[in-house]
N, C-alpha and C positions, 0 to 999 in steps of 0.2 A: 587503475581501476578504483571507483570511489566504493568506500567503506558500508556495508547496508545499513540502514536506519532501521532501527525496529519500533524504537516508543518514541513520544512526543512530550517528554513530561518538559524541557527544556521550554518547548514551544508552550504548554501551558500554563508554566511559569509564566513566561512573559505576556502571554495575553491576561492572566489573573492580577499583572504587576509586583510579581511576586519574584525571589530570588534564593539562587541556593544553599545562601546561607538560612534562610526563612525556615524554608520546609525541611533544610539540617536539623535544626531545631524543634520543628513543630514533630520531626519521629525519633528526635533524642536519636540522632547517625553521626556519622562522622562525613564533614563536607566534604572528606575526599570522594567518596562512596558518592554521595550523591552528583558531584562533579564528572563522576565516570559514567554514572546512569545520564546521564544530560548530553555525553557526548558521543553515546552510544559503544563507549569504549568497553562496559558489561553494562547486561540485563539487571534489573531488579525482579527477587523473588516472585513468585506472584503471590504470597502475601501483603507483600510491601508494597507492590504494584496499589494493593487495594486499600493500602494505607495511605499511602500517596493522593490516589481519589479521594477518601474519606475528607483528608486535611481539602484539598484543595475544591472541594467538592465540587465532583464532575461525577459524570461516570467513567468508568474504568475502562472502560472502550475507547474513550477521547485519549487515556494516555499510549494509545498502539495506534500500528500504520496499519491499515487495511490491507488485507490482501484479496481485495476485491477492487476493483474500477469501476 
């Protein structure tokens, strides 16, 4: 059974060309934390969530899976 995906920040790393060590930086975190949020291994806060957007500027919505079709 595959693992659920909750956020996509991974994925919008990669579309912004952006990388984990980046946005480690740009929220003063530690890259582990951010490498477990990337692999869906834990959630980020949903403060951080919205910190996350801020830096990478999206909206906050862009970084979650839809649970809608």
């Amino acid at each position: 059974m595959s693992k659920p995906v909750y956020n996509r920040i991974k994925a919008v790393l990669a579309e912004k060309g952006k990388t984990n060590n980046w946005l480690a930086n740009e929220l003063d975190m530690n890259t582990n934390t951010i490498s477990k949020w990337c692999r869906n291994d834990m959630q980020p806060r949903i403060e951080n969530l919205f910190l996350v957007a801020t830096v990478l500027d999206v909206d906050v919505r862009e970084l979650l899976i839809s649970t809608k079709k």
